[in-house]
Backbone atoms as SQL, in Angstrom:
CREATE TABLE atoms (id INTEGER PRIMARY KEY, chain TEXT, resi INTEGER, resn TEXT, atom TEXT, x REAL, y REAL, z REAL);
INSERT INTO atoms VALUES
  (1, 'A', 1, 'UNK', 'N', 23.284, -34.339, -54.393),
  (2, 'A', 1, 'UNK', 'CA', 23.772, -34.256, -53.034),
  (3, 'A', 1, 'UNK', 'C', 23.345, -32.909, -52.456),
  (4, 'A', 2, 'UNK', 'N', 22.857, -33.061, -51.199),
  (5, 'A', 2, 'UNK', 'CA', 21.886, -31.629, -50.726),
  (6, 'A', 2, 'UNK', 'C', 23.334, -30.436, -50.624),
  (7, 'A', 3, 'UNK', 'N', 23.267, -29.779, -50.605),
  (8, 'A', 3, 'UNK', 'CA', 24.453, -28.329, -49.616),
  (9, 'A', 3, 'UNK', 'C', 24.543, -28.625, -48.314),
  (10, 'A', 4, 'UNK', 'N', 25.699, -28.226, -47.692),
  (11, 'A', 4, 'UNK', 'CA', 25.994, -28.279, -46.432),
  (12, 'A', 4, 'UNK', 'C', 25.713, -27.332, -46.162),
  (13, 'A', 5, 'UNK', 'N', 24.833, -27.119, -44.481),
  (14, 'A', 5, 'UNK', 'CA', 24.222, -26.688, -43.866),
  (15, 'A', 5, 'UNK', 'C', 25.204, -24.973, -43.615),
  (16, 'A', 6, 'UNK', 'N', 24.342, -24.242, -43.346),
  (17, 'A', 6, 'UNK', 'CA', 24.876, -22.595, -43.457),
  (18, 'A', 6, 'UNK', 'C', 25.467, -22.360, -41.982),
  (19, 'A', 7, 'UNK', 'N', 26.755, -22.028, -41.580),
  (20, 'A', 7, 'UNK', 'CA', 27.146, -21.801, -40.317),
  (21, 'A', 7, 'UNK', 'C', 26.362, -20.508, -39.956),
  (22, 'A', 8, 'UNK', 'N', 25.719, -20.875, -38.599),
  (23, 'A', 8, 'UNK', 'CA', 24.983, -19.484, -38.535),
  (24, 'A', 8, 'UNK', 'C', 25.030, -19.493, -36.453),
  (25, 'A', 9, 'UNK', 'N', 24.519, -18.044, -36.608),
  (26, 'A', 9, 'UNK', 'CA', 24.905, -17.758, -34.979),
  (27, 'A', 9, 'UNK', 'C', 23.762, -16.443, -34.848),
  (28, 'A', 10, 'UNK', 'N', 23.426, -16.174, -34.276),
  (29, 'A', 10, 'UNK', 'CA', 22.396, -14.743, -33.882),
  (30, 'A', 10, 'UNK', 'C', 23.268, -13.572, -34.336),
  (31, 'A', 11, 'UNK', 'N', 23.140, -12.827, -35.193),
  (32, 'A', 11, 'UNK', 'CA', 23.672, -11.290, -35.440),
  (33, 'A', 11, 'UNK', 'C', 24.418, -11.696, -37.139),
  (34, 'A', 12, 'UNK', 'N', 24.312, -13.042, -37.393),
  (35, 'A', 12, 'UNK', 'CA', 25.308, -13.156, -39.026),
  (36, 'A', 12, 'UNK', 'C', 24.558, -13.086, -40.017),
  (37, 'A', 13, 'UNK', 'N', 24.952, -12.557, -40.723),
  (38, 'A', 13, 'UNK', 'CA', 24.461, -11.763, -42.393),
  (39, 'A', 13, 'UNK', 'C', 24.639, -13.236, -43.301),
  (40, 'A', 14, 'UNK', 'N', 23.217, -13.316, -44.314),
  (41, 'A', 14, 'UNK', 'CA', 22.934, -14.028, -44.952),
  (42, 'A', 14, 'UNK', 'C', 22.657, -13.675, -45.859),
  (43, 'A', 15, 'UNK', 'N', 23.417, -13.955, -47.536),
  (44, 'A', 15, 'UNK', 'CA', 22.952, -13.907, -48.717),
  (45, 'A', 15, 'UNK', 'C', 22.332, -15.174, -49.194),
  (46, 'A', 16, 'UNK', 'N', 20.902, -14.911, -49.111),
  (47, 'A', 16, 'UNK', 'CA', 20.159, -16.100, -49.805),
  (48, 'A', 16, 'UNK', 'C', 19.770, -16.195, -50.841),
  (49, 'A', 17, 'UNK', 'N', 19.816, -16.896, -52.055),
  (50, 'A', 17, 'UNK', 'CA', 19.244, -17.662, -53.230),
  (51, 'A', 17, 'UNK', 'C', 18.466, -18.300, -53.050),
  (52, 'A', 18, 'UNK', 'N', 17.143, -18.640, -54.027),
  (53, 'A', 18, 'UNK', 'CA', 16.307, -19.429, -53.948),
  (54, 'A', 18, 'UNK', 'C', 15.795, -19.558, -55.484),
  (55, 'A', 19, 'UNK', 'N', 16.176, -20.874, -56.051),
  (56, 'A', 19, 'UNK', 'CA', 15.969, -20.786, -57.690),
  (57, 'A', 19, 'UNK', 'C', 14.320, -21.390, -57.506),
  (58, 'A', 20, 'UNK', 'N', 13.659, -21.674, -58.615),
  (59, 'A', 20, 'UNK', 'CA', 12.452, -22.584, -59.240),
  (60, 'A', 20, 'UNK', 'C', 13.538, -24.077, -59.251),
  (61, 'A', 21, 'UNK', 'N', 12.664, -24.653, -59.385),
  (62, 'A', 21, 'UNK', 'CA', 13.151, -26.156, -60.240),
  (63, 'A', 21, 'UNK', 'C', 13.603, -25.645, -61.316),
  (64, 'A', 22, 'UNK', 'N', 14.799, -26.365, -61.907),
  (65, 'A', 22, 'UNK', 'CA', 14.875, -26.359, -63.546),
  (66, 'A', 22, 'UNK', 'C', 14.836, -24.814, -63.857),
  (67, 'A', 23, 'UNK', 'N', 14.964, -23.639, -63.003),
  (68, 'A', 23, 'UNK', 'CA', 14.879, -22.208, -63.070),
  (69, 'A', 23, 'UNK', 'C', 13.667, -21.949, -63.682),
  (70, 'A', 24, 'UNK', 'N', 12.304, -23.029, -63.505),
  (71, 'A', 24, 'UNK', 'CA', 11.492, -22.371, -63.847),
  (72, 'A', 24, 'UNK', 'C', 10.421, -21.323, -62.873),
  (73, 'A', 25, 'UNK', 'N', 9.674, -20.398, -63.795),
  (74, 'A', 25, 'UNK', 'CA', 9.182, -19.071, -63.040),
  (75, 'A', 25, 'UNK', 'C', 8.539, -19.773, -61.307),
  (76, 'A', 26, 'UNK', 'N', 8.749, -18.906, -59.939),
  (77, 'A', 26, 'UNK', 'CA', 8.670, -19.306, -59.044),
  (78, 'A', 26, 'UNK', 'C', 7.416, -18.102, -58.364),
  (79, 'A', 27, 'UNK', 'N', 7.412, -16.944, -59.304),
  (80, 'A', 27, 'UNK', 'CA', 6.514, -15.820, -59.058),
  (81, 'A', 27, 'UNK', 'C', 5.770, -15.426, -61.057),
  (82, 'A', 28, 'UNK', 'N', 4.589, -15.950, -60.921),
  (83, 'A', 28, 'UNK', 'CA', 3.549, -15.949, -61.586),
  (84, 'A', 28, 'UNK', 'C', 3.201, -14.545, -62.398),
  (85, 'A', 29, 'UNK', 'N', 2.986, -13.684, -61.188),
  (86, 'A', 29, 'UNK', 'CA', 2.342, -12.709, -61.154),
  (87, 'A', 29, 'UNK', 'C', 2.161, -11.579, -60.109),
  (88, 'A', 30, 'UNK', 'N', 2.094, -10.688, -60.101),
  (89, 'A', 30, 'UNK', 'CA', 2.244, -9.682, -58.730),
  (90, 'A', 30, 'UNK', 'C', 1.370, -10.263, -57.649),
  (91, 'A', 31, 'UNK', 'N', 0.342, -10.975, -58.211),
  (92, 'A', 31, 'UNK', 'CA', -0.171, -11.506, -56.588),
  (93, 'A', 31, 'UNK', 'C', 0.646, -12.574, -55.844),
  (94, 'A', 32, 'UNK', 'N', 1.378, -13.205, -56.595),
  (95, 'A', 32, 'UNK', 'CA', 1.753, -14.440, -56.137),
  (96, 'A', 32, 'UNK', 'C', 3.644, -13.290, -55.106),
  (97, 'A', 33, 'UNK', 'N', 3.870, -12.327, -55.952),
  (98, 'A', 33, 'UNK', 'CA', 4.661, -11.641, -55.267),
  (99, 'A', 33, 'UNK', 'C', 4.473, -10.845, -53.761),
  (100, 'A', 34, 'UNK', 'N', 3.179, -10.373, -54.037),
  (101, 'A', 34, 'UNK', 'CA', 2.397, -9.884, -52.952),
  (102, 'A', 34, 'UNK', 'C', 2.294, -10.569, -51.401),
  (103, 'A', 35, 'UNK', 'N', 1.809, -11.859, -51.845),
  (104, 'A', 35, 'UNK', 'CA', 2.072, -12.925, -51.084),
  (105, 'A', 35, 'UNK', 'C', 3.139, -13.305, -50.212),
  (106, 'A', 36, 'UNK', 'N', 4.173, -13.396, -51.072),
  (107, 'A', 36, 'UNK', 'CA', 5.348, -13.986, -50.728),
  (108, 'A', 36, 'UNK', 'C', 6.081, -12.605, -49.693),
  (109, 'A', 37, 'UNK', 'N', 5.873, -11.241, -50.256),
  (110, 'A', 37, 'UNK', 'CA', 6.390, -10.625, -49.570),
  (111, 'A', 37, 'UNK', 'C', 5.298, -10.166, -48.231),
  (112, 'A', 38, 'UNK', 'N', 4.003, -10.776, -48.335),
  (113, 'A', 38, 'UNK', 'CA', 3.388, -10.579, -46.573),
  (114, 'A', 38, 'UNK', 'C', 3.573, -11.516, -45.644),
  (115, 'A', 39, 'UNK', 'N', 3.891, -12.919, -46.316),
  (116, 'A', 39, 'UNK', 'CA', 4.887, -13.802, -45.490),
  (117, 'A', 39, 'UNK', 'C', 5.751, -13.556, -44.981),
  (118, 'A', 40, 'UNK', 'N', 6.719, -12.811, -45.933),
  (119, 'A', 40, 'UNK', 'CA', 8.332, -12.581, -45.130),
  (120, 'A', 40, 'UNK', 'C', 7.736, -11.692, -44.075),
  (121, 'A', 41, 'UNK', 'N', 6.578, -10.482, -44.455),
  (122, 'A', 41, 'UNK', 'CA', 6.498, -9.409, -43.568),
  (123, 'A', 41, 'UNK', 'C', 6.263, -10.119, -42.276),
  (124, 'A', 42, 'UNK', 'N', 5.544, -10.822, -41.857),
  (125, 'A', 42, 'UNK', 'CA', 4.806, -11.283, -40.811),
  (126, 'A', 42, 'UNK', 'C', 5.918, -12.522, -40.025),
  (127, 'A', 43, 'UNK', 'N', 6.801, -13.038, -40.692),
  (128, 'A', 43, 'UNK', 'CA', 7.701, -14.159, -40.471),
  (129, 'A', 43, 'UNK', 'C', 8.633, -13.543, -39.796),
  (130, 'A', 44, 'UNK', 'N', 9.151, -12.066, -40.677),
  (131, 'A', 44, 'UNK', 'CA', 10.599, -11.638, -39.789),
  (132, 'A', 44, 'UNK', 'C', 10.424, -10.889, -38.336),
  (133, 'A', 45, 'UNK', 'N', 9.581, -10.383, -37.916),
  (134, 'A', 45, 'UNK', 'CA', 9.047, -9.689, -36.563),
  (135, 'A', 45, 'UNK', 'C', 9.108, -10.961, -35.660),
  (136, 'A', 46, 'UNK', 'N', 8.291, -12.046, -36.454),
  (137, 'A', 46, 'UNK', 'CA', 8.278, -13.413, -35.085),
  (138, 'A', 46, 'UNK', 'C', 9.109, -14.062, -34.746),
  (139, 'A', 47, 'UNK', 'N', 10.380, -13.724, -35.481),
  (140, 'A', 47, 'UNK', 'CA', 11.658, -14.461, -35.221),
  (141, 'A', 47, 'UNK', 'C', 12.926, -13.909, -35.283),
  (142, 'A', 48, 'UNK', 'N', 12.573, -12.171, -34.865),
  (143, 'A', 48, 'UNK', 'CA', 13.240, -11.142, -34.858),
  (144, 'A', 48, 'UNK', 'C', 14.480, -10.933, -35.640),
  (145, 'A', 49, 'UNK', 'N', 14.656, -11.645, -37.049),
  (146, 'A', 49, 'UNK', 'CA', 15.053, -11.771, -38.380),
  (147, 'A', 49, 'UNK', 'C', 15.363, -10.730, -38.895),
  (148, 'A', 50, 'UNK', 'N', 16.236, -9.914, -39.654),
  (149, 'A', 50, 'UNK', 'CA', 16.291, -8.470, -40.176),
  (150, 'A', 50, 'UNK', 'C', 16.651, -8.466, -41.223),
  (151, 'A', 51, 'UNK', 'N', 15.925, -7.732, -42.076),
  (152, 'A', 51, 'UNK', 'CA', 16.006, -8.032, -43.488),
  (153, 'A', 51, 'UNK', 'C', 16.231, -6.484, -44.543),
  (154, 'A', 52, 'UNK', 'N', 17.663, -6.950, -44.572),
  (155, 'A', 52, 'UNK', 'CA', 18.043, -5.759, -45.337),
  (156, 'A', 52, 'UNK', 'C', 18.338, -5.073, -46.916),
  (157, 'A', 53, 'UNK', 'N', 17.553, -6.383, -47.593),
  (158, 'A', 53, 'UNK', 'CA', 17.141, -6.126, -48.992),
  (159, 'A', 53, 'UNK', 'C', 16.589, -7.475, -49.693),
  (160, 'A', 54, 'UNK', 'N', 16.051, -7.591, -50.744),
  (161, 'A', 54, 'UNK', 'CA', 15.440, -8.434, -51.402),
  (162, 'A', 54, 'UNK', 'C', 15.201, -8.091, -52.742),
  (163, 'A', 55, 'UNK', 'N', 15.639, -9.185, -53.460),
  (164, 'A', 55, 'UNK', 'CA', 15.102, -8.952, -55.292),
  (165, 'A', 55, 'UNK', 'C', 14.624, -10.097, -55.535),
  (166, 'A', 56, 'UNK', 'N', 12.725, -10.033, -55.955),
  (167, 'A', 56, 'UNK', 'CA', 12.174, -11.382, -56.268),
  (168, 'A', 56, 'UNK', 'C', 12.497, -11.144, -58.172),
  (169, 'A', 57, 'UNK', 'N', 12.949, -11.781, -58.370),
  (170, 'A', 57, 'UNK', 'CA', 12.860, -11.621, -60.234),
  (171, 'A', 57, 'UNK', 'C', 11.905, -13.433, -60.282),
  (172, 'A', 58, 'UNK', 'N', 11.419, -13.591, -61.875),
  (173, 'A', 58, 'UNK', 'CA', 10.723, -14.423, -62.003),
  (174, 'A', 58, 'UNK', 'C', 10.487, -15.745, -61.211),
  (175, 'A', 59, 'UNK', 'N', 11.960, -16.399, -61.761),
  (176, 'A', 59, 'UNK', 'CA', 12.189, -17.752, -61.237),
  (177, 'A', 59, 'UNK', 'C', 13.160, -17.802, -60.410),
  (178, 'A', 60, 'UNK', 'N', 13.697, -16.538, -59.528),
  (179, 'A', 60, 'UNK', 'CA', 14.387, -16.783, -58.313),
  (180, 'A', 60, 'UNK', 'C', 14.187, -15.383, -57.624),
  (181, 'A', 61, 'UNK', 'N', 14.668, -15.680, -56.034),
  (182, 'A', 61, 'UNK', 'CA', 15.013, -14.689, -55.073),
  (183, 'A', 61, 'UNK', 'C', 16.082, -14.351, -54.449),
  (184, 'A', 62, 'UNK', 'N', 16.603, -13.302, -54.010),
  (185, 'A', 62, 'UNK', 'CA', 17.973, -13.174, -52.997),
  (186, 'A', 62, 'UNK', 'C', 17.498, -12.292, -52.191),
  (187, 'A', 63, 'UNK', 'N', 17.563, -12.940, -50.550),
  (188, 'A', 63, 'UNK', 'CA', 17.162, -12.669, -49.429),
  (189, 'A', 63, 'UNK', 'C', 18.541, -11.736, -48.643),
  (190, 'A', 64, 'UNK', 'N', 19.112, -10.604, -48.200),
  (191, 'A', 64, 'UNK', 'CA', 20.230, -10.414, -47.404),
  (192, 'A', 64, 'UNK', 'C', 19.424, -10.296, -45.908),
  (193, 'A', 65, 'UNK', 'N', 19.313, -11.318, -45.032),
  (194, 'A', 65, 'UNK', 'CA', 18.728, -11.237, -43.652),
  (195, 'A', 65, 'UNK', 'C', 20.131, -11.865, -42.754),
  (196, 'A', 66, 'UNK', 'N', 19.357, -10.811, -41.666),
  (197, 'A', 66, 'UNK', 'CA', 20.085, -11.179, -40.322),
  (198, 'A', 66, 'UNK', 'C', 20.035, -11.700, -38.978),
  (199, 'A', 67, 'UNK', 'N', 20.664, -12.863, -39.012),
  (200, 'A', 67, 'UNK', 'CA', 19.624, -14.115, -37.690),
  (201, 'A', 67, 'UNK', 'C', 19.202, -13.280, -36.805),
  (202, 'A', 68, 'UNK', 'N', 18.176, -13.467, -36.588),
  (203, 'A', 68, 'UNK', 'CA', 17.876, -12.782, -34.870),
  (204, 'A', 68, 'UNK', 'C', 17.577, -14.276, -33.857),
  (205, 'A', 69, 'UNK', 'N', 16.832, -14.307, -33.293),
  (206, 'A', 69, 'UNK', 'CA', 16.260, -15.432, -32.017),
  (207, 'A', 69, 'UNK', 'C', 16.192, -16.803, -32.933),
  (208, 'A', 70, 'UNK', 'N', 16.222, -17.068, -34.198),
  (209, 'A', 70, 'UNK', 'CA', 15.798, -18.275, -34.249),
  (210, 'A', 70, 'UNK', 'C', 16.467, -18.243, -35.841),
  (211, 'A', 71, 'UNK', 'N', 17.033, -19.538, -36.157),
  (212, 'A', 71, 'UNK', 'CA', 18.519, -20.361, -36.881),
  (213, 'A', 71, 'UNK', 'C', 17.759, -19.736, -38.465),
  (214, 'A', 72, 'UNK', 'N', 18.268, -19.528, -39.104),
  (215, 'A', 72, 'UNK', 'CA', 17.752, -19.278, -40.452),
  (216, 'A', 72, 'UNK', 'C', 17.539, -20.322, -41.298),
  (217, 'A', 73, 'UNK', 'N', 17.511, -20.887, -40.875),
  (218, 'A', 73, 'UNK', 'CA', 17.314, -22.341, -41.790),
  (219, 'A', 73, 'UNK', 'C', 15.908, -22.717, -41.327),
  (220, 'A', 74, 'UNK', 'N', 15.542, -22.269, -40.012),
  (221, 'A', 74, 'UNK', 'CA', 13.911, -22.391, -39.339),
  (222, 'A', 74, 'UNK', 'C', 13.120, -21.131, -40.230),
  (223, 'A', 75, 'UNK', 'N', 13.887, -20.299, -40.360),
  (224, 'A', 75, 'UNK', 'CA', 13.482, -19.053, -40.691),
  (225, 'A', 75, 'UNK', 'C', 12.699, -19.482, -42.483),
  (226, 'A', 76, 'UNK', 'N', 13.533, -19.960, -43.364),
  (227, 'A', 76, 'UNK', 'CA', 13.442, -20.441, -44.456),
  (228, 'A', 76, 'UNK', 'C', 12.133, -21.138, -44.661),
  (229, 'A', 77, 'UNK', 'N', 12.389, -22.382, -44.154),
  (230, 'A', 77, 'UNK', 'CA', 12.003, -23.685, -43.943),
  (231, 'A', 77, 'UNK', 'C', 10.155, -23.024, -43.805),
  (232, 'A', 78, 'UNK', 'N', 9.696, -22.184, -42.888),
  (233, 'A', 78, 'UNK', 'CA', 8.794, -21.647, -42.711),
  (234, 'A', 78, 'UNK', 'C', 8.098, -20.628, -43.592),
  (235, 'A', 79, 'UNK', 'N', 8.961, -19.754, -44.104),
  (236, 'A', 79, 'UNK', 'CA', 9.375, -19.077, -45.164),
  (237, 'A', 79, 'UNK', 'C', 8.615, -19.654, -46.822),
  (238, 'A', 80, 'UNK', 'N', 9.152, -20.493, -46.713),
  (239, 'A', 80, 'UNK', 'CA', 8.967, -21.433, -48.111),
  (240, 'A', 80, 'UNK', 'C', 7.877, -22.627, -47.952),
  (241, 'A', 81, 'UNK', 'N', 7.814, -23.069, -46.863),
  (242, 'A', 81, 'UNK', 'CA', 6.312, -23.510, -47.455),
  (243, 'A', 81, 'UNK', 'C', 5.098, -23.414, -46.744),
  (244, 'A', 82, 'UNK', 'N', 4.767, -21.902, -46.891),
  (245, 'A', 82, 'UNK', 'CA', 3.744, -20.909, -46.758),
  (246, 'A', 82, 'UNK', 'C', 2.767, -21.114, -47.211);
């Protein structure tokens, strides 16, 4: 059964998780990290998103961002399949 959707509004603080499948590894290697973090770079300016820490470890991430102009779930959604 999916999660119910994140109550969200412009200015609210988000602790995000993001496992692998099955917790398996979701970052390879520093390039594949590299990556992921010039996405976020380029993603959070266009959707005036604020992002006030991040820990990629292997097979997961935790995002603390803060909605700006556009729903974080758009933010994600874009985010993830980069």
């Amino acid at each position: 059964m999916p999660r119910q959707a994140r109550i969200d509004a412009p200015g609210a603080l988000h602790h995000i998780i993001c496992r692998g499948i099955e917790r398996r590894p979701i970052f390879k290697d520093d390039s594949d990290r590299s990556d992921f973090v010039g996405r976020l770079a380029t993603l959070l300016p266009e959707t005036a998103t604020r992002c006030y820490a991040w820990a990629l470890i292997p097979n997961h991430f935790h995002l603390l961002l803060k909605t700006g102009d556009v729903p974080i779930a758009t933010v994600m959604r874009r985010l993830l399949t980069g």
